[in-house]
Wavefront OBJ file of the C-alpha trace (Angstrom):
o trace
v -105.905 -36.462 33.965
v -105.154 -39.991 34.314
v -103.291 -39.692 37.593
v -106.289 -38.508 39.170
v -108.768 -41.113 38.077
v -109.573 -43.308 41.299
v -110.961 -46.709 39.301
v -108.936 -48.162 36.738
v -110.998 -47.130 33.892
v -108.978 -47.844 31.366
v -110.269 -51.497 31.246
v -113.753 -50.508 30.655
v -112.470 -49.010 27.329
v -110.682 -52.733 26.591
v -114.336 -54.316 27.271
v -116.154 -52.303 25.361
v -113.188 -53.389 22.501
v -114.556 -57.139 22.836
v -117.472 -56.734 22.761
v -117.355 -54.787 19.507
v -115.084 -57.540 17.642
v -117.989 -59.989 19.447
v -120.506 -58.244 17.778
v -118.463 -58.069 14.425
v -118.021 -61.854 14.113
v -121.344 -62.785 15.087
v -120.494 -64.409 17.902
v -123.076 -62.210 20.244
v -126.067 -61.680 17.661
v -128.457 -62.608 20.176
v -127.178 -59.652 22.368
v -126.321 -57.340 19.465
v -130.234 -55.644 20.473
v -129.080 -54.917 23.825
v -125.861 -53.343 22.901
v -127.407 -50.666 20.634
v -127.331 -48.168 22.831
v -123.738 -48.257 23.181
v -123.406 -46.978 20.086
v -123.038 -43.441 22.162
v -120.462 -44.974 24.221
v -117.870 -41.951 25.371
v -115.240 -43.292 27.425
v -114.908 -39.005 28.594
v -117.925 -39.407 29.472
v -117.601 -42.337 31.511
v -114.140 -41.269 33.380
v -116.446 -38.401 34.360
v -119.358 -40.118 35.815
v -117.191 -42.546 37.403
v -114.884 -39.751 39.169
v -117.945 -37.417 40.179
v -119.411 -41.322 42.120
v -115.428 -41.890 43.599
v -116.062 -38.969 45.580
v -118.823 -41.366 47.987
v -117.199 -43.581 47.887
v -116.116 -45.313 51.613
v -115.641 -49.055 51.260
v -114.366 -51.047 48.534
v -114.385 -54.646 48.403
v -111.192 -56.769 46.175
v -111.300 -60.714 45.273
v -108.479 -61.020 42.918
v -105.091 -60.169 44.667
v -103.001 -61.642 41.838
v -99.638 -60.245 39.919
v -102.667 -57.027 38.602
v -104.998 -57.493 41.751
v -102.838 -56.743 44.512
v -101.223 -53.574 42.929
v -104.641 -52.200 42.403
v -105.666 -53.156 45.818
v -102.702 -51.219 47.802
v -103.098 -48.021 45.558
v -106.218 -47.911 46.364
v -105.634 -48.444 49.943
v -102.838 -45.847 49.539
v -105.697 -43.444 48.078
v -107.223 -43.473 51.492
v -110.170 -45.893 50.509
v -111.068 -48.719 52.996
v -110.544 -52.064 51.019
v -111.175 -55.213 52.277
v -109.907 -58.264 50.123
v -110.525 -62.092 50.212
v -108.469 -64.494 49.335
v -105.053 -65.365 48.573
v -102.233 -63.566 49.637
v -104.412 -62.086 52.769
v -101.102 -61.607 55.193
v -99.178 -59.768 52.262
v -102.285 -57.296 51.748
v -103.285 -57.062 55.639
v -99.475 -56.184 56.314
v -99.942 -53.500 53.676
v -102.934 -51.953 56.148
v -105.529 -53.839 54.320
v -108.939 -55.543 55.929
v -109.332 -59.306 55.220
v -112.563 -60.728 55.139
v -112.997 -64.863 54.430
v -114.921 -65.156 52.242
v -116.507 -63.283 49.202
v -120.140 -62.681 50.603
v -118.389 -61.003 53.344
v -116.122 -58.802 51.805
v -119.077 -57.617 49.770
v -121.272 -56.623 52.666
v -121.507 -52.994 52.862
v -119.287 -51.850 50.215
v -119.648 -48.997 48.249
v -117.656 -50.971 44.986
v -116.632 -54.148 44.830
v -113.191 -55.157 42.292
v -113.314 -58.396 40.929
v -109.702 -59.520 39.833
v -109.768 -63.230 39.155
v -108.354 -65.137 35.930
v -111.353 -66.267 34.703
v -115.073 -66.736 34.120
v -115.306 -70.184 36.188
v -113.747 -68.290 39.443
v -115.742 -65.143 38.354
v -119.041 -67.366 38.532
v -117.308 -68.676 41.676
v -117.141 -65.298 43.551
v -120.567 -64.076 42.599
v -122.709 -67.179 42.956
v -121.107 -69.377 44.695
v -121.175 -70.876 48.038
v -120.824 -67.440 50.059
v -120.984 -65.857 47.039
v -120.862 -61.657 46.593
v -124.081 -60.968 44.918
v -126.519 -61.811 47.756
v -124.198 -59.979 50.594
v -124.383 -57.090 48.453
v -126.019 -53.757 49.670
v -127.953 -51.646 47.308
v -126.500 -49.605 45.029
v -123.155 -50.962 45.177
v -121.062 -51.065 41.772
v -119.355 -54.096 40.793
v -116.247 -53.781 38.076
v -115.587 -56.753 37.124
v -111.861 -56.683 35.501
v -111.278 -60.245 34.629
v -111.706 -61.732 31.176
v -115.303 -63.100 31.072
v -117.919 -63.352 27.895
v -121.059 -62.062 27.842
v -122.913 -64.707 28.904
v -122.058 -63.728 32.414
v -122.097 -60.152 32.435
v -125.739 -59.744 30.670
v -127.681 -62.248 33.419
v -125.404 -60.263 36.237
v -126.754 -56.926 35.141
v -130.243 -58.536 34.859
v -130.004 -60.096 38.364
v -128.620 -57.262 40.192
v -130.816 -54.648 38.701
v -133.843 -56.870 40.415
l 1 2 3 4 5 6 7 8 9 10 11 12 13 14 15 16 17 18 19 20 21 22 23 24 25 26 27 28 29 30 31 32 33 34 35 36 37 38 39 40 41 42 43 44 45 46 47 48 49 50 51 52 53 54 55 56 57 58 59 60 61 62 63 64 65 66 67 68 69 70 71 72 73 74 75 76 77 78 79 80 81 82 83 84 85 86 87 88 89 90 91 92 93 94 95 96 97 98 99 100 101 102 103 104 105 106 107 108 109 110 111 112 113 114 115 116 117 118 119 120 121 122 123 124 125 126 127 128 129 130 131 132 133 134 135 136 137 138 139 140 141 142 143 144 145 146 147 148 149 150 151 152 153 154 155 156 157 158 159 160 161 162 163 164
């Protein structure tokens, strides 16, 4: 089953790990409300939600084409999905059949999903709020994963802000 799962899925399941040893230390009390309902978590469930969506998908947007970035980039492209990346290694990717956009507003335009694969929460701010950042350029309904190592106190006012 693996092999046919689009999205890299298995880091949701490492996520959802954190934020359970979070929770456990105290760290996130003041988010521990909001995470109730994760108590159902089922990461079946999930790989099956998220494969049933993969299906409409068309466009896929990538910032993050590190050492992990890159590789997950090109399969994708290899999967037949249109991905357009920003930033670094642009010729390496675009020689590989890949779309370059410059800068991270527009490789978010019209995508479907867009990958974030940076090395940490300053660049992930960077990316999504930045000057030319993703969030505004993006359309409705688009999905963002965001794979990098981040706390919470990012990914709760993203949710908030992009479910306005």
């Amino acid at each position: 089953m693996a092999k046919s799962i689009k999205f890299p899925v298995p880091l949701l399941a490492v996520s959802y790990q954190q934020l359970i040893s979070g929770l456990g230390k105290g760290t996130w009390s003041e988010y521990y409300r909001r995470s109730e309902r994760w108590e159902t978590y089922s990461p079946e469930q999930l790989v099956n939600e998220i494969t049933a969506k993969s299906d409409t998908v068309n466009k896929i947007g990538f910032i993050g084409l590190g050492a992990m970035g890159f590789g997950m980039a090109t399969h994708l492209l290899r999967s037949n999905f249109s991905v357009l990346v920003y930033k670094p290694t642009l010729s390496r990717f675009a020689n590989a059949g890949g779309l370059v956009g410059n800068s991270p507003a527009e490789v978010s335009k019209d995508v479907d999903v867009l990958v974030i694969m940076v090395t940490n929460e300053a660049q992930a701010e960077s990316v999504l709020y930045g000057d030319f950042g993703a969030v505004p350029a993006l359309p409705t309904g688009a999905s963002i994963i965001l794979s990098s190592t981040v706390s919470l106190r990012i990914c709760y006012p993203t949710g908030a802000s992009l479910a306005k």
